[in-house]
C-alpha positions in Angstrom: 76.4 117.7 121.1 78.6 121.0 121.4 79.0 122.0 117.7 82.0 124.4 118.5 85.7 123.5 119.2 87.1 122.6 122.9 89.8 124.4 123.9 92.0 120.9 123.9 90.6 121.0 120.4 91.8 124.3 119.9 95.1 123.9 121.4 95.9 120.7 118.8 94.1 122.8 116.2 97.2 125.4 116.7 99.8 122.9 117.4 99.1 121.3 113.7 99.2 124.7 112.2 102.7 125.4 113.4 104.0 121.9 113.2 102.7 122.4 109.5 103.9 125.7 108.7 107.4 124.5 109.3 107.8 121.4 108.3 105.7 122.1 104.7 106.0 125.5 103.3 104.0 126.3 99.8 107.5 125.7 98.0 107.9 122.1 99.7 104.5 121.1 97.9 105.6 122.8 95.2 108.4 120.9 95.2 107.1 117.9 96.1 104.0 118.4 93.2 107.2 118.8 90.8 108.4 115.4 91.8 111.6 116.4 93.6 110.0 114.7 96.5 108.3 111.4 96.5 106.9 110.8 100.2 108.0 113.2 103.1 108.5 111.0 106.1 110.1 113.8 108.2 106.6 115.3 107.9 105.3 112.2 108.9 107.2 111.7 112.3 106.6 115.5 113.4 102.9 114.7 112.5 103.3 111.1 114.9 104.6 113.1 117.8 101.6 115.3 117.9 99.6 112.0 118.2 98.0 113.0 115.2 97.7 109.1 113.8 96.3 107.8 117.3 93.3 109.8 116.5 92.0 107.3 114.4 92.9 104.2 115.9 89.7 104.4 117.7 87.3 104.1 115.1 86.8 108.5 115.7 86.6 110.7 112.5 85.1 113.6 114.6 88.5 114.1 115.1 89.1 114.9 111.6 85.9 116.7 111.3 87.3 118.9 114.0 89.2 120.2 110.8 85.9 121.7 108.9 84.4 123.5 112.4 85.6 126.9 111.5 86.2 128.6 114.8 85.9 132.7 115.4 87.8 134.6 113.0 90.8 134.5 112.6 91.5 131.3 113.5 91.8 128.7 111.0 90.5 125.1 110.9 92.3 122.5 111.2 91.6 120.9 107.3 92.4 124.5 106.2 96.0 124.1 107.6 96.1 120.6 106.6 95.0 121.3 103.0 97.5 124.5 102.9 100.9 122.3 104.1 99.8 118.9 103.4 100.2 116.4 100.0 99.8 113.2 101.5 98.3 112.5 105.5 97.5 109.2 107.5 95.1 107.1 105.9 91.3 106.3 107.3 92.9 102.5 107.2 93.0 102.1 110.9 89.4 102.3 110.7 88.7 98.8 109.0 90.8 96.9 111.8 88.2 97.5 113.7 86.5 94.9 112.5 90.0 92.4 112.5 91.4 89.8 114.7 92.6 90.8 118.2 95.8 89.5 116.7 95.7 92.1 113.7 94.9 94.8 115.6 97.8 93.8 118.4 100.2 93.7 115.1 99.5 96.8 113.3 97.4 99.4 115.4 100.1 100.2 117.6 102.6 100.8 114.9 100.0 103.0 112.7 99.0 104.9 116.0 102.5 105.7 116.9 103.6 106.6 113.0 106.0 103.6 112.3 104.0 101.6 109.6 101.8 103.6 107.4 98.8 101.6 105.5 97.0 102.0 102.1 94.1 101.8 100.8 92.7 99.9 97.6 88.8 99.9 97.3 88.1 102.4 94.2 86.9 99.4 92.4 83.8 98.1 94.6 83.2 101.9 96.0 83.0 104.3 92.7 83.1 101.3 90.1 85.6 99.5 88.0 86.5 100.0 84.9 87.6 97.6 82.1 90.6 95.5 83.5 90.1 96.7 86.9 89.3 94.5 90.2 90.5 91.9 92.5 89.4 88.8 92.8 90.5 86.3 96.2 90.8 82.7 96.3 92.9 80.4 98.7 94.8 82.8 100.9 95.7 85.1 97.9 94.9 88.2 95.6 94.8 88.7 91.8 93.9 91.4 89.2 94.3 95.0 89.4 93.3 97.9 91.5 93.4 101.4 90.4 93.2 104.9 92.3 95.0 103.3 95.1 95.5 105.4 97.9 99.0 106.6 100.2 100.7 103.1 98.2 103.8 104.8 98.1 106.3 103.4 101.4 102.9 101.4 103.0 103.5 99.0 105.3 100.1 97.6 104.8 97.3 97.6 102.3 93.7 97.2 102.6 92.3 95.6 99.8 88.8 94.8 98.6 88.1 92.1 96.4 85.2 92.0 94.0 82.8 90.9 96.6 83.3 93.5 98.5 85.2 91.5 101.5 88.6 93.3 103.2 91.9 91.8 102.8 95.5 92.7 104.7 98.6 92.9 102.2 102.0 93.4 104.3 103.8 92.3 101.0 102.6 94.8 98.7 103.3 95.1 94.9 105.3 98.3 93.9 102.9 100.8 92.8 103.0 102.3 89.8 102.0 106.4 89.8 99.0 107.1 88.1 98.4 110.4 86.7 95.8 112.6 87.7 95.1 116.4 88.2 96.3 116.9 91.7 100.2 116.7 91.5 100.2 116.9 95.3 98.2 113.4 96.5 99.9 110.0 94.7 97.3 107.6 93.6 98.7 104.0 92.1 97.9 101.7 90.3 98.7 97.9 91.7 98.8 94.5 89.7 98.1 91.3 92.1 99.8 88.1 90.8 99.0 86.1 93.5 99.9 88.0 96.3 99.5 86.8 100.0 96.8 88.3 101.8 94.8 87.3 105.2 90.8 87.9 105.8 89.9 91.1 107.4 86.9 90.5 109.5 83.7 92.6 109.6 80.6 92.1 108.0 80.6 96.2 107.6 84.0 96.7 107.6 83.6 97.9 103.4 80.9 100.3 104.5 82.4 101.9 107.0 85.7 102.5 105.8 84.1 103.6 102.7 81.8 106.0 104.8 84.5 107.5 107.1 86.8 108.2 103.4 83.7 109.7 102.1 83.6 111.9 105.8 87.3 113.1 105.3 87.0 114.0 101.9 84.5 116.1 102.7 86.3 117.9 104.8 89.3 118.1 102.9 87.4 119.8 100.0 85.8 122.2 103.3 88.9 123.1 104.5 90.4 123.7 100.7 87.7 125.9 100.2 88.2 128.0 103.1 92.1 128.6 102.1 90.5 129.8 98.9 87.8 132.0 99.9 90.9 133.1 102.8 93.1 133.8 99.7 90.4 135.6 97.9 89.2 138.1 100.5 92.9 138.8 101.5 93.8 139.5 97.7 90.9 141.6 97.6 92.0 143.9 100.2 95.2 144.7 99.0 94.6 144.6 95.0 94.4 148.4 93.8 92.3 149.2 90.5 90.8 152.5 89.1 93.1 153.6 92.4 90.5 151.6 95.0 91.1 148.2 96.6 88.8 145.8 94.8 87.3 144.8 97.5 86.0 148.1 97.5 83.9 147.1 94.6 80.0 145.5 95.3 80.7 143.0 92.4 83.8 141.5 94.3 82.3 141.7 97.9 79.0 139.7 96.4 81.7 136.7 94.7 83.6 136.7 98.3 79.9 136.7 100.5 78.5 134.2 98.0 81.3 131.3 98.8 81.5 132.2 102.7 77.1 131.7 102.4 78.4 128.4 100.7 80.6 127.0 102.8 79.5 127.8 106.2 76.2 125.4 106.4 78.2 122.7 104.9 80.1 122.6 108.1 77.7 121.5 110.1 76.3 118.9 107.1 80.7 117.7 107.8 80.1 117.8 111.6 77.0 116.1 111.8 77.9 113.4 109.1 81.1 112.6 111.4 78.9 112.1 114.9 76.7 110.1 112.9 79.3 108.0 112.0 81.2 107.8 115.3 77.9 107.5 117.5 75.5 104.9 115.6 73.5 104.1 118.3 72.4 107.9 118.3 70.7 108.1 115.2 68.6 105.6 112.4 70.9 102.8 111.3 71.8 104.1 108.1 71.7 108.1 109.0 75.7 107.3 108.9 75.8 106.1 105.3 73.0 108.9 104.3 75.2 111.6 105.3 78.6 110.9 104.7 77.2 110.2 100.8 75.7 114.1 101.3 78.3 115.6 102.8 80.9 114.0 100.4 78.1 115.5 97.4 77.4 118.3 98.3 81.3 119.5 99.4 82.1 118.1 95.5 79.7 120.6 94.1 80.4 124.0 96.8 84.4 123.3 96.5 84.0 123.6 92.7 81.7 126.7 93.0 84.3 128.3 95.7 87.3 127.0 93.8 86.1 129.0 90.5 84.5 131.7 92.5 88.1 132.2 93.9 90.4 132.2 90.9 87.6 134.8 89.3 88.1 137.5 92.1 92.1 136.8 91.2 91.7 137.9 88.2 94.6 136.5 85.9 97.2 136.0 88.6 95.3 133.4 90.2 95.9 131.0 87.3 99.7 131.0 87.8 101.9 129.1 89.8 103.2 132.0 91.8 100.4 131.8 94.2 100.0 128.6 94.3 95.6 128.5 94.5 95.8 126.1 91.5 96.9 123.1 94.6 93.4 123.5 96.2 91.3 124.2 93.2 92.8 120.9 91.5 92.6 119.3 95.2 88.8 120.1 95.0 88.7 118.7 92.0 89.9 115.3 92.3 88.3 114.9 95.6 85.5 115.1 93.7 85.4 112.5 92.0 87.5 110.1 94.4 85.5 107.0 95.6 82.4 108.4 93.7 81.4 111.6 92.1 78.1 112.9 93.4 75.6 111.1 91.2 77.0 107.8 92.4 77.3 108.9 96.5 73.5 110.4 96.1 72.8 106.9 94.9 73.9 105.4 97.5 72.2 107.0 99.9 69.1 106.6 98.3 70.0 102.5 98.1 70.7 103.2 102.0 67.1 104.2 102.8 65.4 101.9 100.5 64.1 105.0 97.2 65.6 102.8 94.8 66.7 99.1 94.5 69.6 97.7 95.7 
């Protein structure tokens, strides 16, 4: 395959950045981190007319993964731009109807592809674990118990939901979420209590895996694309900051911290790249190359976006801990994508189950 962007590529690559750069400005997420905003559905239409949800109707991530390619300077990838404007984005839902009815997908791809029903996403529980309390258990037609670290819950017109077992369930008569804390004031994760709630089958015999592999893909490249805003941020800081009456970028100690995250982060867009083919062409490659690197992609982003995100705030110096820039939003980003849907030790475990080093 063509490991660069196409210039239609490109041309949505730019469109997104300016849609973005309008409709979410740093002090909108501030604002909407500060809770004076709850969802931003303007955002979300704007986003709908670039065609931007379609993209994953089809069962693609390499469209997302488009996001991590970094281009030729100066351009800017697509996750960068998404990561700078964005606190909340279209779900990977779309990807488990896949594996639905025809009459599902007739009812609710159409509507998520053109932007007017937005779907969450509750599988924390089977994927990274549950923990005391925690997990859903179906019988006859309906869902009870609790699931945490529920994704976009907020205004969903849908949620995916997996039961202890593992199997997929549609929910179009949610419960009302209830905000859970966490350290990145700028993605909403809930928590939601099941007392019975209606919920239909969704078919598949993979549909857990591969939902859970193509979240694993995207959060990947979120924490890429975070990164690269970062290391962005740090090398323009550099370049302007005076000291001893030089730019410090001047100075070999600060152009080592700036080389060391840009030698970071550009091999792991190709690990992003390649886990995304895998996962949208499975015939190309060993049957569970897909699961292998979407677990190694997600790891190994975990650990460079935490290395970048320090690295970053150091060559800030003491400005780069206050709110004024605004670099705390992708270092706590990095930080809970991290451990969303797995940490590292459990997604390396994973794809160790996948190719058979250790038992199932």
């Amino acid at each position: 395959m063509r490991f660069a962007l196409s210039e239609d590529q490109r041309i949505l690559q730019a469109s997104l950045g300016r849609a973005l750069a309008e409709l979410s400005p740093l002090d909108r997420v501030r604002r909407f981190a500060d809770g004076g905003e709850q969802t931003a559905p303007d955002i979300w239409r704007g986003l709908a007319e670039l065609g931007l949800p379609g993209l994953l109707v089809p069962g693609s991530t390499a469209a997302w993964a488009w996001a991590s390619w970094r281009p030729p300077w100066p351009r800017r990838p697509w996750a960068q731009r998404w990561r700078r404007r964005r606190s909340w984005g279209p779900s990977w839902a779309p990807l488990a109807l896949r594996g639905g009815t025809a009459e599902q997908r007739a009812r609710w791809l159409p509507k998520l592809a053109g932007g007017e029903a937005t779907a969450g996403v509750a599988i924390s529980e089977v994927v990274a674990g549950a923990r005391d309390g925690a997990g859903v258990t179906a019988e006859g037609g309906r869902l009870t118990g609790k699931a945490l670290f529920v994704i976009d819950a907020p205004g969903a017109h849908l949620l995916i939901v997996a039961d202890r077992t593992g199997a997929l369930h549609l929910v179009e008569t949610p419960p009302a979420p209830v905000e859970m804390p966490n350290i990145d004031a700028t993605r909403r994760l809930s928590e939601l209590v099941f007392d019975g709630t209606p919920a239909e089958p969704l078919g598949g015999n993979d549909g857990l895996a591969r939902l859970r592999d193509a979240a694993w893909v995207l959060l990947a490249a979120d924490s890429l694309g975070a990164g690269q805003v970062m290391l962005d941020k740090a090398v323009a800081y550099a370049k302007e900051r005076k000291q001893f009456g030089r730019v410090i970028g001047s100075f070999q100690a600060v152009k080592h911290l700036c080389a060391e995250m840009a030698a970071e982060l550009e091999p792991a867009r190709a690990l992003v790249w390649y886990a995304a083919y895998a996962f949208d062409n499975p015939g190309d490659v060993a049957p569970e190359e897909a699961t292998v690197m979407a677990a190694h992609a997600k790891a190994h982003l975990s650990e460079i976006g935490r290395f970048v995100a320090r690295t970053s705030t150091e060559v800030h110096g003491g400005i780069g801990m206050t709110d004024l820039l605004g670099l705390h939003y992708w270092f706590k980003r990095i930080g809970l994508n991290r451990q969303l849907l797995g940490g590292p030790e459990r997604v390396r475990e994973a794809a160790a189950r996948a190719q058979g080093l250790v038992a199932a």
